[in-house]
C-alpha positions, 0 to 999 in steps of 0.5 A, spaced: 502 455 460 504 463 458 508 466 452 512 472 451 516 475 447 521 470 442 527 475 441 534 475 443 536 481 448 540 486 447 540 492 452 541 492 459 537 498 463 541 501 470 539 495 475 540 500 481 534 505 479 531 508 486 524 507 486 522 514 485 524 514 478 520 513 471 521 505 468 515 506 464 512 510 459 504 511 460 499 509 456 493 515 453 489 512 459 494 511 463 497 518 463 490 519 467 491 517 473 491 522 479 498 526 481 498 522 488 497 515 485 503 515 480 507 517 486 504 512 490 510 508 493 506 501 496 511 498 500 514 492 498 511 487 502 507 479 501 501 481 503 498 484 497 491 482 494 496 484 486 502 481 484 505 479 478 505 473 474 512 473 470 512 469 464 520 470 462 520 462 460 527 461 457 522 461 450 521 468 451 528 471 453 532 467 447 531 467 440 529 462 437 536 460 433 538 459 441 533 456 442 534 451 438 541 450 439 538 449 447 534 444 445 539 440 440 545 440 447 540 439 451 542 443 458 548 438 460 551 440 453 549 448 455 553 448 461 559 445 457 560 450 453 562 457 456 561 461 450 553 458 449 552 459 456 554 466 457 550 469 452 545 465 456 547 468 462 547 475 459 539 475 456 537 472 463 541 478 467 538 483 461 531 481 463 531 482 470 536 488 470 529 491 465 524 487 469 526 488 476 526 496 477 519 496 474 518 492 479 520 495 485 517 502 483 510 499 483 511 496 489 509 489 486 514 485 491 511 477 490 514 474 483 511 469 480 516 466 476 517 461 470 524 462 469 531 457 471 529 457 478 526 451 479 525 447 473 529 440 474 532 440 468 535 447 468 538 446 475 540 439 475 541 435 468 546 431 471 544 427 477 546 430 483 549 436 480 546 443 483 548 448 476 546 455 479 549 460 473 543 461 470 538 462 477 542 466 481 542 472 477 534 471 478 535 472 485 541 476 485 538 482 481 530 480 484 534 481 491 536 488 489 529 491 489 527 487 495 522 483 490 521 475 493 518 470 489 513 464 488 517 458 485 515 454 480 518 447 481 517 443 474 519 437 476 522 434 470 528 432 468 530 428 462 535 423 466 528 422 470 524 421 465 527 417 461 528 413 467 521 413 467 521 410 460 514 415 457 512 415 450 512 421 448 506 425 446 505 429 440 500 434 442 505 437 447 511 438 441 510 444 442 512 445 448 519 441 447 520 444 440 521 452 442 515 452 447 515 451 455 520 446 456 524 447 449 530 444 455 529 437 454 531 434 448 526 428 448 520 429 448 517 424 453 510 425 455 511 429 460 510 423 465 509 424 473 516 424 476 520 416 476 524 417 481 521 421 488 528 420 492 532 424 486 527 429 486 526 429 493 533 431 494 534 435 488 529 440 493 533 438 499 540 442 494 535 447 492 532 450 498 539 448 501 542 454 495 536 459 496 534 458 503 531 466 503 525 463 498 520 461 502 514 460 496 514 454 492 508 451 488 509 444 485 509 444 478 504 448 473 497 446 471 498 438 473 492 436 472 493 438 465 495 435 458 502 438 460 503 437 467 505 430 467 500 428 471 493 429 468 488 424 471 493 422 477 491 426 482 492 422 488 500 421 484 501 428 484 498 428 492 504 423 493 509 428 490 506 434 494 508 430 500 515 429 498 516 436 496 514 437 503 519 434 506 524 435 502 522 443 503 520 444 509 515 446 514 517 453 514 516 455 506 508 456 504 507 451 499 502 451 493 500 446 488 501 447 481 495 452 479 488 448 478 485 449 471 478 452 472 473 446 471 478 439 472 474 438 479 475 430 479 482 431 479 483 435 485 477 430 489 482 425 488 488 430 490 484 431 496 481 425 498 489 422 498 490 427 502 495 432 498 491 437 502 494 438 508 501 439 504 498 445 502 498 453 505 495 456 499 491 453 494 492 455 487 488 455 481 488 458 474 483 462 471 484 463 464 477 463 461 477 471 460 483 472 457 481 473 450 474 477 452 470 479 459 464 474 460 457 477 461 456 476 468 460 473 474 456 466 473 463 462 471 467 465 475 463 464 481 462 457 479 469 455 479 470 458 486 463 455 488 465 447 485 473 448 488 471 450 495 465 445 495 472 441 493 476 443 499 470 443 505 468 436 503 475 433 504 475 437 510 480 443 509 480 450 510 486 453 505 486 460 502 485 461 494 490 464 490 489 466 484 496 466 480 493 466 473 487 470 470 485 477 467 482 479 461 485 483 455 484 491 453 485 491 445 483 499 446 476 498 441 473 491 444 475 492 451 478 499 454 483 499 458 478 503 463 473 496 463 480 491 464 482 496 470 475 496 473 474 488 471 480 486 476 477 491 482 470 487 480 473 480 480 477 481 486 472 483 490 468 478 488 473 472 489 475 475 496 467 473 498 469 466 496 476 466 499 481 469 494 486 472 497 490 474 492 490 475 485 498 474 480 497 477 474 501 479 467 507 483 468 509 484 462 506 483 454 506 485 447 500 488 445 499 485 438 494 479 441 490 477 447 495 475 451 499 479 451 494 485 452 493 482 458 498 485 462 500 491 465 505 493 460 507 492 454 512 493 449 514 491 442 519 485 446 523 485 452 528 491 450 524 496 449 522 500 456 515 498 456 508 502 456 504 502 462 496 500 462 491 503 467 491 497 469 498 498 473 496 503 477 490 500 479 493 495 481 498 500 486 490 502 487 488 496 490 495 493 494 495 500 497 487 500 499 487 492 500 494 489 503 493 485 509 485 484 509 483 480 514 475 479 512 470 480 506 463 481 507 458 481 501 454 487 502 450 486 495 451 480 490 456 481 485 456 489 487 458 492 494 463 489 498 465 491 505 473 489 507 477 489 513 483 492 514 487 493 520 480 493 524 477 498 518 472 498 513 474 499 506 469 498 500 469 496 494 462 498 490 458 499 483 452 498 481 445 501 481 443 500 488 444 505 494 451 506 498 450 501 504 446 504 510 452 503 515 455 510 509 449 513 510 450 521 512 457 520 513 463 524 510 465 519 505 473 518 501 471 516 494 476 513 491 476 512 483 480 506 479 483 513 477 487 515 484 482 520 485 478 522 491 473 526 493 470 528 499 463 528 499 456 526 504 452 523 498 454 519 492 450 515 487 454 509 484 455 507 477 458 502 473 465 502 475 467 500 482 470 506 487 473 504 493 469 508 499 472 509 507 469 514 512 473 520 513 476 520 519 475 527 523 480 531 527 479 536 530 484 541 534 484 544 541 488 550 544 487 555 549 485 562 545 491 565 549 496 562 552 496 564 558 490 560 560 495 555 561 503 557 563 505 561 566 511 561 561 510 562 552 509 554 551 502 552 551 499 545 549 495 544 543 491 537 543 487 534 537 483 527 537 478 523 532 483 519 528 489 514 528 495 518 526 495 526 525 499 531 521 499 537 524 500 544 522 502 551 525 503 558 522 505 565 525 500 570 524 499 571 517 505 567 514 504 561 510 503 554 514 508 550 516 508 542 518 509 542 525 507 533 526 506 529 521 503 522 521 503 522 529 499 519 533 500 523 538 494 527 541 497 533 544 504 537 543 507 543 547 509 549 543 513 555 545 512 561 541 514 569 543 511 574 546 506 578 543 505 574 537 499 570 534 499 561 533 493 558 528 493 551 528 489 546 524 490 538 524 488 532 519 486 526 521 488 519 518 485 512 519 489 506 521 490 505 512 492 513 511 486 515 508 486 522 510 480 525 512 478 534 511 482 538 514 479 541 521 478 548 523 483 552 525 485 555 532 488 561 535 492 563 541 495 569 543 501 569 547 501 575 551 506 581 552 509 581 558 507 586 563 513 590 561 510 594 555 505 598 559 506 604 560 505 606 567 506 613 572 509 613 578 504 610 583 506 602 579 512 598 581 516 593 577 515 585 581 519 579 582 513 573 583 515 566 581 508 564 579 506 570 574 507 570 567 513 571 566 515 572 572 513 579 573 507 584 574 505 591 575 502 593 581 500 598 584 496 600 591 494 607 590 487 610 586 487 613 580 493 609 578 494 609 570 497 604 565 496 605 557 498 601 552 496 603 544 494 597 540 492 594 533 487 588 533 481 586 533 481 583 539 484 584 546 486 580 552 488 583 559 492 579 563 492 581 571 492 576 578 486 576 582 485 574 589 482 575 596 486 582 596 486 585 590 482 591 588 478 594 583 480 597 575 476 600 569 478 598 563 477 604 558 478 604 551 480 611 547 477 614 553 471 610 554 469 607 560 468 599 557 468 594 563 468 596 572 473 589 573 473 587 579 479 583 581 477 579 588 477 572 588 476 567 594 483 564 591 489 567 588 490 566 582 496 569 577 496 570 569 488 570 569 484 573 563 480 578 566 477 582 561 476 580 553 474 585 548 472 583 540 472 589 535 470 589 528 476 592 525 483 591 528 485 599 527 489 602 532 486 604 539 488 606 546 487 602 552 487 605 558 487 602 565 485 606 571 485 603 579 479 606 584 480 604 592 487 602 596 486 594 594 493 592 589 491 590 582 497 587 578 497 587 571 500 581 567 500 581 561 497 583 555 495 580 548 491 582 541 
């Protein structure tokens, strides 16, 4: 069971915040994080390794004095007076209008919660009728932010339970006095549920109001002292049953959170048949909250025990872990050590079947409890202050979301995931990095956001993620005319999942071009006479972007027209030339000039069966004797290049020897 802040509420943040915005100040550490991971956006999707656990029991929205009052009216008397129910109404829509933004900017979108929403109590007190006031604010204002929930079903009712005829029991008064179930007046135990058809068709009403929540778990620790089946596991297997059915086949189920060492309740539970009920099974581990263990031997012995558990009863389930976590006090446990403890945890939990961890939202930071969290605050009105824990949190949903395998590299220390179809690692320790990294280029990920791209890393106690770079590299023709006959030329890249491509013209600055394409070649149209650089960078499947690749150039050439020619030339209309013109000329010692700047040249002119011959001279010194007859005719053909080591200005001269044509196309520099 949880506890959060006993005050009434008094202030209502904005509930239509973008996500882009600030809902949170940032602790010391916290305000360490990388640039790109506070800014971060994680979609707002269910297949999270992270979510939050939301501890807004009634006990933590209202004040004591109106919880009491509550408890004296019971929920039926609630409901028959407007003006309680109102201030009731009002201190639940100010805890979500608080909690939800913060929720859709850290993109935590599957909500564990523990409010009104599925306590039988709360919703039904009369038999038979279905009271929504309190729970539709929680769905309302969760839907404005795109976050889902995993309901908790309590499924106790006072009229059932006192159907039921329990005794009460004096070491659960606290949770009927002010605690947990502060709802009902009596207190009767709790015991199991008397009467399975009115609960059934208490779920049959609820699921029939709220057909959008597809995650319900079945009461919270059951097999506990305040679960209301402790020791009855093949009890509370019948009641999953009949949740089922009333539910449906459609909604993801989990059993109410198994806490960490009651094995033989769930051998019962399981050989009664509960599991195949279940999509998830869920379990609480608790054991760390109040200071890390020296080593993982407790919490593997747990996974260990609960898997022996689900392999002898024959069922495949994954494990959920809705609740756990250590606190950071910032002189016991840092915020640094609770941030890197969840990356550990997880990694080693994912080896044993742990899919998915729900952890503390929201907290004070006076006790261990409530340090646990990702944010705290003073109470639920005050904008509350985020640990380092919270973006590495964001960190892991955005490395990890949707992993379809773990392997266990190194016990305890290096594990490789697979996330859509590629390798991420989560490492630490002593030993060497795994020899499928080795002469990589690597992407190292720290539980701050930074990443550095490096071929050697030596690892250290906190945990990095690690993923191989993808390589881009980039192709384009050195002058465009290797490839058209018009201005447009084609530039291709290759060696990752999506590219982000940039261009600039000459010595301007970049210019995006593509982003995240995954194309592999584009055209691109210049002008005449000027000079393209190109460079790509190559993401992986995950948007882990690699280096950024060499730049290439291309040229586009002037046409034929900037020569300047003597009266032996003439101006050619031909279809298959650059441009669709040449310069030609039949007649020996023919000249063309062209005075340039730059330190390279390209001449661009047609060769075939019977074109002639041309000297290239460069300030009045012979460089090259081109011969331009070819077995083929070929148009726009680069037939001399020349490099310069500076890009002073020069005088080409272009002289024609013998009878045969020469054609000039082009120029580039």
């Amino acid at each position: 069971m949880k506890y959060i802040f006993g005050v009434t509420i008094c202030l209502s943040l904005v509930a239509q915040m973008a996500q882009a915005e600030t809902v949170w100040s940032d602790s010391e550490t916290a305000s360490q994080v990388s640039d790109n991971l506070r800014e971060l956006e994680v979609p707002m999707t269910t297949d999270h390794v992270i979510d939050p656990m939301l501890p807004y029991h009634f006990q933590g929205i209202l004040s004591s004095t109106l919880r009491d009052q509550v408890h004296t009216l019971g929920m039926a008397g609630l409901y028959s007076s407007s003006s309680l129910l109102s201030v009731v109404q009002t201190n639940l829509q100010t805890a979500y209008d608080i909690r939800s933004p913060i929720l859709g900017a850290a993109g935590l979108s599957l909500s564990r919660d523990l409010t009104a929403l599925g306590f039988w109590e709360i919703q039904e007190p009369i038999q038979n009728t279905l009271r929504t006031e309190l729970s539709d604010v929680e769905v309302d204002s969760s839907a404005q932010y795109d976050v889902q929930h995993v309901i908790t079903i309590v499924p106790f009712a006072l009229y059932d339970q006192l159907a039921g005829g329990y005794s009460a029991d004096s070491d659960n008064d606290h949770l009927y006095n002010g605690g947990d179930y502060f709802v009902l007046k009596d207190n009767t135990g709790p015991g199991p549920v008397y009467s399975l058809t009115n609960y059934q068709h208490y779920l049959e009403t609820l699921t029939a109001a709220y057909p959008q929540i597809t995650y319900y778990e079945i009461g919270n620790e059951p097999d506990g002292s305040g679960g209301g089946y402790e020791d009855l596991g093949a009890d509370y297997a019948e009641l999953v049953s009949v949740s089922r059915a009333a539910l449906g086949d459609d909604v993801t189920l989990l059993n109410g959170g198994a806490i960490d060492t009651r094995f033989s309740f769930w051998t019962d539970f399981f050989n009664a048949g509960g599991g195949s009920y279940l999509n998830v099974f869920n379990i609480h581990y608790n054991q760390e909250k109040s200071g890390m263990e020296e080593s993982f031997n407790q919490y593997v012995m747990t996974l260990s025990s609960y898997n022996t558990i689900l392999t002898n009863a024959g069922v495949d389930l994954p494990l959920w872990i809705t609740e756990m976590g250590t606190y950071a006090d910032g002189t016991n446990q840092t915020e640094e050590e609770q941030a890197a403890w969840h990356v550990k945890y997880f990694a080693v939990g994912a080896a044993y079947g742990v899919e998915k961890f729900f952890i503390d939202a929201f907290g004070n930071n006076t006790d261990s409890l409530g340090q646990s969290a990702m944010l705290y605050a003073a109470d639920v009105t005050s904008t509350p202050t985020a640990r380092l824990l919270l973006y590495t949190v964001k960190l892991m949903n955005s490395k990890l979301a949707g992993f379809s395998d773990v392997t266990e590299l190194v016990s305890n220390e290096q594990y490789r995931f697979t996330v859509n179809s590629e390798p991420v690692y989560i490492v630490w320790g002593d030993d060497p990095l795994p020899t499928a990294l080795t002469g990589e280029t690597l992407l190292v990920t720290d539980i701050y956001g930074n990443t550095t791209t490096t071929t050697d890393y030596t690892l250290t106690d906190l945990p990095v993620f690690i993923t191989v770079a993808p390589i881009a590299t980039i192709t384009a023709p050195a002058v465009s005319t290797e490839q058209s006959r018009t201005k447009r030329f084609t530039v291709s890249w290759s060696g990752a999942n999506s590219y982000d491509v940039w261009y600039k013209k000459g010595t301007g600055d970049w210019t995006a071009w593509l982003t995240d394409t995954t194309e592999t070649e584009a055209t691109f149209s210049g002008k005449a006479g000027k000079t393209y650089s190109f460079k790509v960078q190559g993401m992986d499947a995950n948007g882990n972007a690699g280096p950024e690749s060499d730049v290439v150039t291309t040229l586009v050439p002037n046409d034929d027209t900037v020569f300047s020619y003597d009266a032996n030339w003439s101006k050619q209309r031909v279809k298959k030339a650059f441009l669709k013109t040449t310069h030609r000329t039949s007649t020996a010692q023919s000249l063309a000039t062209k005075t340039f700047s730059g330190s390279e040249i390209y001449l661009i002119a047609t060769v075939g069966p019977r074109q002639g011959r041309l000297n290239v001279l460069i300030d009045r010194v012979l460089k090259k004797r081109l011969n331009l007859k070819a077995k083929k005719t070929v148009y726009h053909k680069t037939v001399y290049h020349k490099q310069f080591s500076s890009a002073k200005k020069r005088r080409l001269t272009l002289k024609s020897f013998g009878s045969k044509t020469v054609a000039l196309d082009g120029i580039a520099y």
